[in-house]
Backbone as numpy.savetxt, mean C-alpha at the origin, in Angstrom:
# Nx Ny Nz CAx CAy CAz Cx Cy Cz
-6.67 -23.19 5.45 -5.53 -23.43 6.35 -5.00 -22.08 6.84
-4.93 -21.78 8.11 -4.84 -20.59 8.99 -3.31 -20.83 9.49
-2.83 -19.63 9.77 -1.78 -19.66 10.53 -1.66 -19.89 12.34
-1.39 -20.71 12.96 -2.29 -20.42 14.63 -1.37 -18.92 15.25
-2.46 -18.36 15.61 -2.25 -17.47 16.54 -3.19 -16.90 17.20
-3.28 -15.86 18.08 -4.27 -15.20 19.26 -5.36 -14.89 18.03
-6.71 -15.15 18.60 -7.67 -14.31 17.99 -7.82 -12.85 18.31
-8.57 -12.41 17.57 -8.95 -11.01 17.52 -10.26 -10.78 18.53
-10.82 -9.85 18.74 -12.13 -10.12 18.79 -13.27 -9.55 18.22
-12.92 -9.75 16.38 -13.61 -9.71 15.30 -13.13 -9.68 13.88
-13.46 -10.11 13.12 -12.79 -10.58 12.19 -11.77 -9.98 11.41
-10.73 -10.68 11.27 -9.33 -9.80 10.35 -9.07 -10.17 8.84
-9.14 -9.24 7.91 -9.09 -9.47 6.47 -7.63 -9.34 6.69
-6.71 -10.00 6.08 -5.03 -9.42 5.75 -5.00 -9.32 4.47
-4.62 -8.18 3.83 -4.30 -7.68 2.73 -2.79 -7.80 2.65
-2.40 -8.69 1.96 -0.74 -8.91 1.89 -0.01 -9.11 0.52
1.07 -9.60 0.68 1.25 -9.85 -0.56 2.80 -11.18 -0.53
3.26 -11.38 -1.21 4.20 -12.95 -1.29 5.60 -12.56 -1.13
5.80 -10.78 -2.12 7.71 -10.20 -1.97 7.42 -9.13 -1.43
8.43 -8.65 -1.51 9.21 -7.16 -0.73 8.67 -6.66 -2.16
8.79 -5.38 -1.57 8.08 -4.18 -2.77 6.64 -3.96 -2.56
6.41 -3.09 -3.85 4.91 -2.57 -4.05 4.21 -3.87 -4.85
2.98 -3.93 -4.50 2.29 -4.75 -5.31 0.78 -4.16 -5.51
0.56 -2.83 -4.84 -0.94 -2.15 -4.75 -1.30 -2.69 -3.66
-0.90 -3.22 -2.96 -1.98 -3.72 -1.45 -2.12 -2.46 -0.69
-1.82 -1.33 -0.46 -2.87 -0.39 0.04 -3.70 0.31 -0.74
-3.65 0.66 -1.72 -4.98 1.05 -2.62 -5.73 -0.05 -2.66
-5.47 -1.53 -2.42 -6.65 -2.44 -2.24 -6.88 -2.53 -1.27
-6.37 -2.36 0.11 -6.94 -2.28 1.83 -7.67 -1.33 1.99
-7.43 0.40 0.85 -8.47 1.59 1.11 -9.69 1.49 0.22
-9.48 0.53 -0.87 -10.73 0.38 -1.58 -11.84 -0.88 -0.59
-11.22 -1.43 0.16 -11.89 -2.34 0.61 -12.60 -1.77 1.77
-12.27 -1.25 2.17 -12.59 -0.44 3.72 -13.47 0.58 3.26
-13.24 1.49 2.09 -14.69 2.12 1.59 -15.73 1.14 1.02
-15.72 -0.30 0.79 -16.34 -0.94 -0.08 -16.96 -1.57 1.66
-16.64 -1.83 2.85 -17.37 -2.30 3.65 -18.03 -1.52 4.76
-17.29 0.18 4.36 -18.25 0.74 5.13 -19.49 1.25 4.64
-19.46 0.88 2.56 -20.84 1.20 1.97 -21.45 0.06 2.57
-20.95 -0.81 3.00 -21.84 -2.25 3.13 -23.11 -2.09 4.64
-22.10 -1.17 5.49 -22.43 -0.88 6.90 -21.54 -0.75 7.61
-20.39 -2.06 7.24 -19.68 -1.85 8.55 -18.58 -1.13 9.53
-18.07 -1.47 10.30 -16.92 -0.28 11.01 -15.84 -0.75 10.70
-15.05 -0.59 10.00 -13.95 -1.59 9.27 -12.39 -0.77 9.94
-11.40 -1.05 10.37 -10.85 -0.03 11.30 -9.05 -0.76 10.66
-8.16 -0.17 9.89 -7.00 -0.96 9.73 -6.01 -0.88 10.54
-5.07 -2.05 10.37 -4.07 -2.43 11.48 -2.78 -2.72 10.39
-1.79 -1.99 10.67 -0.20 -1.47 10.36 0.58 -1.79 11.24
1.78 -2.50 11.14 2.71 -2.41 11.85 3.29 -1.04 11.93
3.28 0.01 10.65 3.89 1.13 10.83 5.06 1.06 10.39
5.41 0.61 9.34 6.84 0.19 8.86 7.36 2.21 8.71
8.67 2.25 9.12 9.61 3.45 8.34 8.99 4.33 9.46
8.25 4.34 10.79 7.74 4.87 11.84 8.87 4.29 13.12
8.36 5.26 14.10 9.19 5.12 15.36 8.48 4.74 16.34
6.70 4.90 16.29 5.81 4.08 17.20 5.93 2.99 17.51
6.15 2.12 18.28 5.75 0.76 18.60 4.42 0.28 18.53
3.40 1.41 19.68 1.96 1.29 19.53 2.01 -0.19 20.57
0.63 0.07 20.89 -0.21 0.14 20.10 -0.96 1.97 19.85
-1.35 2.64 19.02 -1.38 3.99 18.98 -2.55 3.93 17.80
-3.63 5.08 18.09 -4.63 5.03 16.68 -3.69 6.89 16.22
-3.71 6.44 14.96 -3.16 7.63 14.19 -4.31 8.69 13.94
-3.40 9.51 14.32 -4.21 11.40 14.35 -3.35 12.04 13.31
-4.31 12.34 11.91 -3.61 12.79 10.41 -3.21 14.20 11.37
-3.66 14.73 12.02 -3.51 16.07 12.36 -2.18 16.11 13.29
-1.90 14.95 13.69 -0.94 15.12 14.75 0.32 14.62 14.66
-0.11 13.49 13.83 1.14 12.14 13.85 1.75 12.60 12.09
3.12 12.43 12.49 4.42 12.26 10.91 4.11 10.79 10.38
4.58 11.07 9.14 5.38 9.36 8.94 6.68 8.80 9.60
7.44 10.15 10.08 8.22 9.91 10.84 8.08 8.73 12.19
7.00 8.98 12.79 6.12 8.10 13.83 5.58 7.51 13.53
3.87 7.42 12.34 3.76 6.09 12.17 3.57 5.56 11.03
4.83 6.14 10.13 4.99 5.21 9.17 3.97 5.88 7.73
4.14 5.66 6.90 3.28 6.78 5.17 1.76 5.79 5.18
2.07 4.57 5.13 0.95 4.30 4.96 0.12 4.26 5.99
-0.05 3.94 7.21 -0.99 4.39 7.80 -1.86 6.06 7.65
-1.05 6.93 7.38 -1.57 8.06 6.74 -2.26 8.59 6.17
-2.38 7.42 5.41 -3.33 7.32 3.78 -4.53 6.35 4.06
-4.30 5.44 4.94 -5.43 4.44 5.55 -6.36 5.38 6.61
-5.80 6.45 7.44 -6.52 7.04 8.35 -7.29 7.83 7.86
-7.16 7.85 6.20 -8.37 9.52 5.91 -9.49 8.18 5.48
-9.53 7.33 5.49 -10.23 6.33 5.27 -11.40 5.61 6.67
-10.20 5.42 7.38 -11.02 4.92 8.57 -10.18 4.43 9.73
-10.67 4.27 10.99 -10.32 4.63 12.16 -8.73 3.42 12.15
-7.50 4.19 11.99 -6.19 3.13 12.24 -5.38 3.09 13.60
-4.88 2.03 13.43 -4.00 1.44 15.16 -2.50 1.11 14.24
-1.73 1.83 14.67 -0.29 1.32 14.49 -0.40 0.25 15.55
0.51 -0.59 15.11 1.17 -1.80 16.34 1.95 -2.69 15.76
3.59 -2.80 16.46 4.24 -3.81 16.26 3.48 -5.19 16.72
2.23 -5.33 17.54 2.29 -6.56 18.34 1.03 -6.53 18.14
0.84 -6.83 17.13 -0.71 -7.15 16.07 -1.64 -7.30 16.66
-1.75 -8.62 18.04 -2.68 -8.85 18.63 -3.43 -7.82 19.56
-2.24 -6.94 20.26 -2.57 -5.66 20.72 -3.42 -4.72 20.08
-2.96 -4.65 18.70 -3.46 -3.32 17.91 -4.94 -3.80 17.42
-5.23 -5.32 17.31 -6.40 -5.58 16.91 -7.61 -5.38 17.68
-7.35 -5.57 19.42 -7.96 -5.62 20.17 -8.18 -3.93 20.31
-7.31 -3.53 20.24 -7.58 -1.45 20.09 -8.69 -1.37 19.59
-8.81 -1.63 18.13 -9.29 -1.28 17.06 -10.69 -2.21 17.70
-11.03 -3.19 17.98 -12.35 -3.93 18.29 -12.90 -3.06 19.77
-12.04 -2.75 20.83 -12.43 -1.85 21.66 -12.52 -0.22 21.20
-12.73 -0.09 20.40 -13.08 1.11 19.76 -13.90 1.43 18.46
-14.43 0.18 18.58 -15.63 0.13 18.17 -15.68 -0.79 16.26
-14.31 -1.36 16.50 -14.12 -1.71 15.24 -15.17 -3.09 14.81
-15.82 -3.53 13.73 -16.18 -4.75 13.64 -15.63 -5.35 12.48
-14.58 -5.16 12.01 -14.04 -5.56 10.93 -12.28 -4.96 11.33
-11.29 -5.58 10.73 -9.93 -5.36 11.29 -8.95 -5.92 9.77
-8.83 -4.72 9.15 -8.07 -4.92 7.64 -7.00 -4.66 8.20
-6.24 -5.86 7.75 -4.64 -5.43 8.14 -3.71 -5.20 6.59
-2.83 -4.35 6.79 -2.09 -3.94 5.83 -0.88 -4.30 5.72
-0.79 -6.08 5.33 0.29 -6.29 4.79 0.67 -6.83 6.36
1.56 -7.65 6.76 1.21 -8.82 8.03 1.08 -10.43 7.47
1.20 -10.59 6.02 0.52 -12.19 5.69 1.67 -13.01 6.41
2.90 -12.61 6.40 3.58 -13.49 6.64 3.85 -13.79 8.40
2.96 -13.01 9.08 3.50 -12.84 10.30 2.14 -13.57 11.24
2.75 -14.74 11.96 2.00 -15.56 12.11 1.11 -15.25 13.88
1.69 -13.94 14.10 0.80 -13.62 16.13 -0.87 -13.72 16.03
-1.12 -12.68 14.73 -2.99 -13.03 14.82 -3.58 -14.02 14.09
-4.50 -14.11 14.18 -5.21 -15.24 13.62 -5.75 -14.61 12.43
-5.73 -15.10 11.01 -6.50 -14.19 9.82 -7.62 -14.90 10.36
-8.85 -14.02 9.61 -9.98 -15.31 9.25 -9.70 -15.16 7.58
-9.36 -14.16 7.01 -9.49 -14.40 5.44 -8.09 -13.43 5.25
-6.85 -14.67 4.50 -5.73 -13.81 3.98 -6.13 -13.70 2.13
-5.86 -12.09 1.79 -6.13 -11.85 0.58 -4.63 -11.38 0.09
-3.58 -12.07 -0.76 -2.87 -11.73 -1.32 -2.71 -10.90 -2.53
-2.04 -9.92 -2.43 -2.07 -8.83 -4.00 -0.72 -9.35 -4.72
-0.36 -9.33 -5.75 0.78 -9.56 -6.89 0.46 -8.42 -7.94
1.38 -8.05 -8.34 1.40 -7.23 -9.08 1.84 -7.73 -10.78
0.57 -7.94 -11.67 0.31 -8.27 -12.96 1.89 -8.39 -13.44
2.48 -7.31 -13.26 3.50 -6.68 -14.70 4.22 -7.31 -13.58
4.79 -7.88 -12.57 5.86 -8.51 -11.99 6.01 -9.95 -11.46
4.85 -9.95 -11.36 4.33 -11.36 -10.30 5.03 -11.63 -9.43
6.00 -12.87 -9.63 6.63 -13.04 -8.26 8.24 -13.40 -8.96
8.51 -12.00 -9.98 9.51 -11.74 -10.24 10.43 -13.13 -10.98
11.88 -13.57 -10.21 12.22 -14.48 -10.59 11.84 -15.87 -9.91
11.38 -15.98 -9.22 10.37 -16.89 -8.14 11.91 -17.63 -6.75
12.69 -16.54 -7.03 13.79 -16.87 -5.77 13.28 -15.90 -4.38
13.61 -16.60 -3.69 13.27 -15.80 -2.36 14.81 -14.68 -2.02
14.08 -13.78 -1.12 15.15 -12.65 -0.59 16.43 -13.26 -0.51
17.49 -12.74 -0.57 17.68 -12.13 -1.59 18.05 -12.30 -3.15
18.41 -13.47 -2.83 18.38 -13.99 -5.09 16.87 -13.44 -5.19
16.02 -13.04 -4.76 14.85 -13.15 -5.57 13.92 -11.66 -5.02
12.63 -11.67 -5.15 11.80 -10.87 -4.29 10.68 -11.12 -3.47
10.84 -12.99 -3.53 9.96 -13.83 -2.58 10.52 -13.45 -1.07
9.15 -13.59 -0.43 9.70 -13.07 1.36 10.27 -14.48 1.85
9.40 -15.63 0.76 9.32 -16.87 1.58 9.18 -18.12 0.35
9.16 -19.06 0.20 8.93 -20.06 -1.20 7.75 -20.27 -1.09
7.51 -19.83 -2.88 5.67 -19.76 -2.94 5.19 -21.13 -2.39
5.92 -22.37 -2.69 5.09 -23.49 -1.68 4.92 -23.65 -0.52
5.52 -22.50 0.54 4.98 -22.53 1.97 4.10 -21.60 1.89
4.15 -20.54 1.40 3.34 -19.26 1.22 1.76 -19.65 0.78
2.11 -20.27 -0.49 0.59 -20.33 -1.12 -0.38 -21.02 -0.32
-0.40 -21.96 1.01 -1.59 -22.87 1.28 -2.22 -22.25 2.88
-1.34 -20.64 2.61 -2.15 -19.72 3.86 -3.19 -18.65 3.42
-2.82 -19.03 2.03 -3.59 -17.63 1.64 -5.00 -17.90 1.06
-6.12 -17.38 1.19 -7.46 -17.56 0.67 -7.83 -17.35 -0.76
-7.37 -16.49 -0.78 -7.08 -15.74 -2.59 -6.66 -14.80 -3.14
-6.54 -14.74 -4.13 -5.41 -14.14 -4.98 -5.58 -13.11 -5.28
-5.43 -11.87 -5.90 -5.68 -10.21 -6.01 -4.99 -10.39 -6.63
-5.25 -10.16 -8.51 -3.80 -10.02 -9.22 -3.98 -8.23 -9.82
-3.41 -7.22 -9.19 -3.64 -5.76 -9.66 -2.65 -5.71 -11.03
-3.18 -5.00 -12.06 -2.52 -5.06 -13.38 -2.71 -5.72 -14.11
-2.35 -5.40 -15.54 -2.00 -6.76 -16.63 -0.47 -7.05 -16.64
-0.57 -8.31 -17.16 0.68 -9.02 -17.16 0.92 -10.39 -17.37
2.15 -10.89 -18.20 2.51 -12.61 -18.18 2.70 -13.16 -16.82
3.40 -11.86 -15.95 4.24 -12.85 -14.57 2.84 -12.94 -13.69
1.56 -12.18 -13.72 0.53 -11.76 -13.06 0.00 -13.30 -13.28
-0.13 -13.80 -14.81 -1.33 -13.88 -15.29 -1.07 -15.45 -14.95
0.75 -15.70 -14.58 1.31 -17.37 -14.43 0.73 -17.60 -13.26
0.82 -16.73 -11.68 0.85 -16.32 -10.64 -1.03 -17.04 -10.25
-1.74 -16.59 -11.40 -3.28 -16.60 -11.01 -3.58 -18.24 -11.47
-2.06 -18.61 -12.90 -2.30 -19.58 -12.95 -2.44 -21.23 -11.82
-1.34 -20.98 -11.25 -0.93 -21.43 -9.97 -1.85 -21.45 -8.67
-2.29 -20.54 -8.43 -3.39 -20.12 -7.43 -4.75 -21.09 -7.82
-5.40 -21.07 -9.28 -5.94 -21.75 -9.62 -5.97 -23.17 -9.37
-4.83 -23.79 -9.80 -4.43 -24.93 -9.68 -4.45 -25.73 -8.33
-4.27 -24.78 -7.14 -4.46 -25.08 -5.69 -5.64 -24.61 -5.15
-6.84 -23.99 -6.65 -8.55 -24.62 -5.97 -8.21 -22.74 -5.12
-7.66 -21.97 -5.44 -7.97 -20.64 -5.10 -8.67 -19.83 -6.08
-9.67 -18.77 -5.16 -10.02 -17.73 -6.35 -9.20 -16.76 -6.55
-9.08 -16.37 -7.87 -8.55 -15.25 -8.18 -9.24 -13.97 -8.70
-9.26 -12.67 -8.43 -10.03 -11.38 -8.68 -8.73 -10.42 -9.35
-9.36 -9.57 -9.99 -8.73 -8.92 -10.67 -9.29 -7.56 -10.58
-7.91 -6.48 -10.65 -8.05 -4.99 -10.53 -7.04 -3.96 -11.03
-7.36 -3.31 -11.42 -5.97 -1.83 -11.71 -6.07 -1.16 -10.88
-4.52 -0.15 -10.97 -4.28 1.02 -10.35 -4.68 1.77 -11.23
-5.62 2.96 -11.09 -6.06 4.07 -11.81 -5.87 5.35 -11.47
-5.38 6.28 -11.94 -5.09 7.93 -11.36 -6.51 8.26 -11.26
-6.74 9.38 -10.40 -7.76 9.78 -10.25 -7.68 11.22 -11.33
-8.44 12.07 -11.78 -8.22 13.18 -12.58 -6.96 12.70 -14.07
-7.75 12.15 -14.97 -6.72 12.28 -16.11 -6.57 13.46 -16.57
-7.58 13.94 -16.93 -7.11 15.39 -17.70 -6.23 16.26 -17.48
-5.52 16.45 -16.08 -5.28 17.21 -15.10 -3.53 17.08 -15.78
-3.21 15.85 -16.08 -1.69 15.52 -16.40 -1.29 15.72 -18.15
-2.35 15.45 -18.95 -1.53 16.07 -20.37 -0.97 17.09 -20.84
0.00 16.36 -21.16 1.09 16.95 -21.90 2.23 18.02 -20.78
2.00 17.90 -19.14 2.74 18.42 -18.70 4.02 18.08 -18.59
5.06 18.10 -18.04 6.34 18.02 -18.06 6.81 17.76 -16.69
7.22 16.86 -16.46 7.42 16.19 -15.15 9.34 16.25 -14.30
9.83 16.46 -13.53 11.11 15.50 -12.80 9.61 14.32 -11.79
9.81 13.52 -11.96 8.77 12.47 -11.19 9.78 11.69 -9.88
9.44 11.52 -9.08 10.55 11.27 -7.87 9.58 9.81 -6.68
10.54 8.74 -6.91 9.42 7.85 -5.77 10.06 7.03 -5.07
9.87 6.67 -3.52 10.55 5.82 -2.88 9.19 4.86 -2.76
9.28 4.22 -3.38 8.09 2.62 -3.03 8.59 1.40 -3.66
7.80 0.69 -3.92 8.34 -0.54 -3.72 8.68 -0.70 -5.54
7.64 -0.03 -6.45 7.71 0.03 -7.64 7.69 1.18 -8.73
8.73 1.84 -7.86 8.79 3.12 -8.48 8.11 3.18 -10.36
9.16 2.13 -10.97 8.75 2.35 -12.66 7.15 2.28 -12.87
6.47 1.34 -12.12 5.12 1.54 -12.09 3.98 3.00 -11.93
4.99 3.55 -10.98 4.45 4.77 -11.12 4.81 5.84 -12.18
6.11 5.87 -12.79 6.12 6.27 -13.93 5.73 6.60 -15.09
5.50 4.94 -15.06 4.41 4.72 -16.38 3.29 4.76 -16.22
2.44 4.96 -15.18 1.03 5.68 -14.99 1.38 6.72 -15.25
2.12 7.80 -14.88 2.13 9.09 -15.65 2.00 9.25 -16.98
2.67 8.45 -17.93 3.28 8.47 -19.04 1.68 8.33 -19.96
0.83 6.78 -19.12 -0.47 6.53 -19.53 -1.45 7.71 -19.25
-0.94 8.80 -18.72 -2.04 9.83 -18.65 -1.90 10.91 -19.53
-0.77 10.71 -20.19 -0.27 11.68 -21.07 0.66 12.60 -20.43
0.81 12.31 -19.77 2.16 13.44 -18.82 3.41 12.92 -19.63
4.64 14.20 -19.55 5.71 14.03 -19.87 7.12 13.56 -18.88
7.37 12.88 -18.43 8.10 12.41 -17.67 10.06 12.56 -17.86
10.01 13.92 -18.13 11.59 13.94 -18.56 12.91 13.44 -17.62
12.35 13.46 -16.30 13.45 12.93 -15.98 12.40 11.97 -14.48
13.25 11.21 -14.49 12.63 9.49 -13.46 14.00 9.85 -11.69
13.42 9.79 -11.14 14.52 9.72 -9.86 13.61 8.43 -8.78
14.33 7.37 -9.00 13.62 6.13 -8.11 14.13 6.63 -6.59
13.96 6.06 -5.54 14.55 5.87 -3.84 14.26 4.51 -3.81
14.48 3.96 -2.58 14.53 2.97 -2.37 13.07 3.04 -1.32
12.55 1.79 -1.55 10.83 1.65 -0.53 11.25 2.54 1.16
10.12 3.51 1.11 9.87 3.63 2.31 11.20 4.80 2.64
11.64 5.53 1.67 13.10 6.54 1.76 12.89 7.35 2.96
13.74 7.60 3.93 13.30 9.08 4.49 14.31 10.26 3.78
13.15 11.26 3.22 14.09 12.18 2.34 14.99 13.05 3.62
15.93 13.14 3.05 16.72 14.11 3.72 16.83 15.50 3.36
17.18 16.80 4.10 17.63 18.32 3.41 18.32 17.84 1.87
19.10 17.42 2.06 19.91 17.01 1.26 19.20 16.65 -0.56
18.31 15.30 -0.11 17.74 15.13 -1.12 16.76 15.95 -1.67
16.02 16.38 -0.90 15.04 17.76 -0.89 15.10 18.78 -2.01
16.64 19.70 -1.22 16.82 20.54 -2.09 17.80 19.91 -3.62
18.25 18.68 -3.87 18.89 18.25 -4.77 17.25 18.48 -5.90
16.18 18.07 -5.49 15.64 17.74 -6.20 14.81 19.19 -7.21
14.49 20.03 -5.94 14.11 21.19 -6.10 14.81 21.72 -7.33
15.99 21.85 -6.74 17.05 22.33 -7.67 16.77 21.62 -9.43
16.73 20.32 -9.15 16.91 20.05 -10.89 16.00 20.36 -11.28
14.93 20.60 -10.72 13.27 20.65 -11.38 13.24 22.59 -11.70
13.96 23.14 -11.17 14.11 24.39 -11.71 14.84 24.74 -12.85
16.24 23.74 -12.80 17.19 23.82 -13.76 16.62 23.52 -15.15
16.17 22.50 -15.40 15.34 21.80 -16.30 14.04 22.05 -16.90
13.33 23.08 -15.82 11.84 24.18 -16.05 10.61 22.98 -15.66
11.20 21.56 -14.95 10.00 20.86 -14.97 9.51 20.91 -13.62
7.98 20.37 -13.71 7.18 20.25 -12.21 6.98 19.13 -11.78
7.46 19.20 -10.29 7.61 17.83 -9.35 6.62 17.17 -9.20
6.55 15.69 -9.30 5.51 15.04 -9.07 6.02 13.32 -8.03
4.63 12.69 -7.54 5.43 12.22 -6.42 4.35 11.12 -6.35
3.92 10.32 -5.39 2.89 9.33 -4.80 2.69 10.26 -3.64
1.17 9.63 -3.29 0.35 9.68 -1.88 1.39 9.58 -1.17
1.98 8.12 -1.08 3.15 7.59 0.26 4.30 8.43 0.58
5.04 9.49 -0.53 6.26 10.25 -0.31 5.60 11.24 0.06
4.57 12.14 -0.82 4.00 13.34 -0.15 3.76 13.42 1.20
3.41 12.07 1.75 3.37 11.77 3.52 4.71 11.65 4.12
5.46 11.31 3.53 7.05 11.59 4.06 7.17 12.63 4.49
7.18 13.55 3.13 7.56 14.63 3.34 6.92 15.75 4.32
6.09 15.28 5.08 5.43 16.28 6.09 6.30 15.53 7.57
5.82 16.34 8.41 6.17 15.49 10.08 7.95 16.53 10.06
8.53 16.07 11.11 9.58 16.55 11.16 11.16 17.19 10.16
11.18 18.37 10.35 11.93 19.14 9.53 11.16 20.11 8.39
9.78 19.11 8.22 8.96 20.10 7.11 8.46 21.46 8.14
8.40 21.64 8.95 8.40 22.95 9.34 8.86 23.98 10.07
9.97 23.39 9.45 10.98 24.79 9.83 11.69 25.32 8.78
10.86 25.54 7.52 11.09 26.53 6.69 12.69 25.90 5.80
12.70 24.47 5.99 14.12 23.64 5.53 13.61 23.45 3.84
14.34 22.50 3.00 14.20 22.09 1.74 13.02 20.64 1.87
13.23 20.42 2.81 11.72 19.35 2.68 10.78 19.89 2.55
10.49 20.98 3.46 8.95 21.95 3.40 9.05 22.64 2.17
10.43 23.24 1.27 9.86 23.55 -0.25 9.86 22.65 -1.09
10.21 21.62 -0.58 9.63 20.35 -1.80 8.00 20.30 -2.01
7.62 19.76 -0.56 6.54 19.75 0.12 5.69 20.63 -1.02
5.87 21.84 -0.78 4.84 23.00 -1.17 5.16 22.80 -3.05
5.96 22.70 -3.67 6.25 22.72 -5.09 5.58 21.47 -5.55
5.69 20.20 -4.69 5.33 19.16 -5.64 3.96 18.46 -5.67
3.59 17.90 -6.66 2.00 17.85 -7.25 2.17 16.15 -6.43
0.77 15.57 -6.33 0.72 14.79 -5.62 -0.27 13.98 -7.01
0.28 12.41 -7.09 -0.53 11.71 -8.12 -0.73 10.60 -7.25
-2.70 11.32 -7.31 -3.04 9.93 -6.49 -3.94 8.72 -7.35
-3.37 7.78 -6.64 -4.43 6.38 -7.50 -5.62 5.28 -6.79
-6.16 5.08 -6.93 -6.72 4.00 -6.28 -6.86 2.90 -7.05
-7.56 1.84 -6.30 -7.91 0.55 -7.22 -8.82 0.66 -7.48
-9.20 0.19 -9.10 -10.56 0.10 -9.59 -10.73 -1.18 -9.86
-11.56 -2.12 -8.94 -12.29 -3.26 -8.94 -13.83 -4.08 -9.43
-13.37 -3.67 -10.89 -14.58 -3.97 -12.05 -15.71 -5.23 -11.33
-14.80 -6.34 -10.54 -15.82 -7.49 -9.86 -16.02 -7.06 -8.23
-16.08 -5.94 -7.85 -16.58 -5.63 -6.70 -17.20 -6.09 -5.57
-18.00 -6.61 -6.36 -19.17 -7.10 -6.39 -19.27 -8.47 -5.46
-18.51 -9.07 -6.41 -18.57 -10.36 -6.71 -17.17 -10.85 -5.50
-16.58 -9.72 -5.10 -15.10 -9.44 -4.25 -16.05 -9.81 -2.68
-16.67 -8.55 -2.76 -16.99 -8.41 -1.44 -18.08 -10.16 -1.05
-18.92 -10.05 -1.63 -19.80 -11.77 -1.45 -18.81 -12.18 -1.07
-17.87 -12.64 -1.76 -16.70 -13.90 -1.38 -16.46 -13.20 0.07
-15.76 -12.36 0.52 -15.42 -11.61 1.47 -15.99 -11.76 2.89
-17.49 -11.39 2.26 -18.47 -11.26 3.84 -19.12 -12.55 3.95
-18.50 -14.09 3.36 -19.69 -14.99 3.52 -18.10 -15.58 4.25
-17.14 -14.67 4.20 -16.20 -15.71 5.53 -15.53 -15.08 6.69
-16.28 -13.47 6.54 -16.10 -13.11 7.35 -16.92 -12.72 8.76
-17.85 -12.66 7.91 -18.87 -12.71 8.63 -19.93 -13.42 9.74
């Protein structure tokens, strides 16, 4: 069961997810997009560009474009493969297929009914699931899992977890598959026993925390933001500052380290010495059924 809207002209995976927040759906849109261009194909992602000033439709140039313009995660999708910001989906899909795309991963969009999926893949996040199962705002549902659940193809549960593990239960029950994956740091060795101020605006800051903590890093002091922050001078040098006071070294996500570049970082302000001081902890998804992911994948997308 599809949502109706304009087709593409070639097939669209949506990588989404059910609440507001982090749930790993772009470490699973960049693992997927390296997993279909080992396959062959030209796999090209599509962003609205959230926390950007583009409208687009626009393909992002890492060399040229802020997050200021189009937004952190597209940023992190473009060292991957060829991206289209666009508020107006159907636009940005057709970019991406006139430029040679044959595959069109969208990042997060499930709920937004202009394109046509051919295959929606929902992510939940193990250790949260779908929280208290109230929608915005009593809750962190976008929408009530019984309208939600009979658009989606299947389930992505990233993490371990009870709220994950109810979440896959459910999915089951409505005759969906469910796959399973972690977030993994890349370089463990690299973090023991150092000494951290750790700083994150995403959707699940504590999550990233405690990947530090699992690498053996020391995490003395935690500073959350709210998803998608734009740091200010302000916060910049607040932060600088404690991480000197305290003797510890800054650490951050892929998504803020992309904040922090684009406007104000170069003009020699407290964003650009954040910028340069703080260590960047990157993760991807590690998808043990790969395998068994992609088959399901290319026998409906294809």
């Amino acid at each position: 069961m599809h949502q109706s809207g304009e087709a593409a002209p070639c097939p669209v995976l949506c990588v989404g997810n059910f609440t507001l927040g982090g749930s790993g759906k772009t470490p699973l849109a960049l693992a997927l997009g390296r997993l279909a261009i080992e396959k062959g194909h030209k796999p090209g992602y599509l962003s609205r560009g959230y926390g950007g000033s583009a409208k687009g439709p626009v393909e992002v140039d890492r060399s040229r474009h802020s997050a200021d313009e189009v937004g952190d995660e597209p940023l992190l999708l473009a060292s991957v493969a060829r991206t289209v910001v666009a508020r107006d989906r159907v636009a940005g899909a057709r970019l991406l297929a006139e430029k040679g795309a044959d595959l069109v991963i969208m990042d997060d969009g499930f709920q937004n009914p202009s394109l046509t999926k051919t295959v929606s893949l929902v992510v939940v996040d193990g250790a949260r699931g779908t929280g208290n199962g109230f929608v915005f705002p009593a809750g962190p549902l976008r929408a009530p899992m019984n309208s939600q659940l009979p658009f989606a193809d299947g389930v992505f549960i990233m993490g371990e977890g009870e709220p994950g593990d109810a979440v896959a239960a459910t999915a089951k029950a409505q005759g969906l598959p469910v796959f399973r994956g972690m977030l993994r740091p890349s370089g463990r060795d690299a973090w023991q026993n150092e000494r951290f101020l750790a700083f994150a605006g995403i959707g699940a800051p504590e999550r990233f925390f405690r990947s530090l903590e699992d690498v053996g890093a020391v995490v003395a002091i935690r500073q959350p933001f709210p998803d998608h922050h734009p740091y200010s001078e302000e916060d910049c040098g607040r932060l600088v500052a404690e991480a000197e006071r305290a003797g510890l070294k800054l650490v951050t996500t892929e998504k803020d380290a992309a904040r922090l570049t684009g406007r104000g970082a170069d003009r020699g302000g407290a964003r650009q010495a954040l910028y340069e001081r703080v260590t960047v902890f990157p993760v991807e998804a590690d998808i043990p059924e790969g395998e068994a992911l992609w088959a399901w994948l290319a026998e409906r997308l294809f």
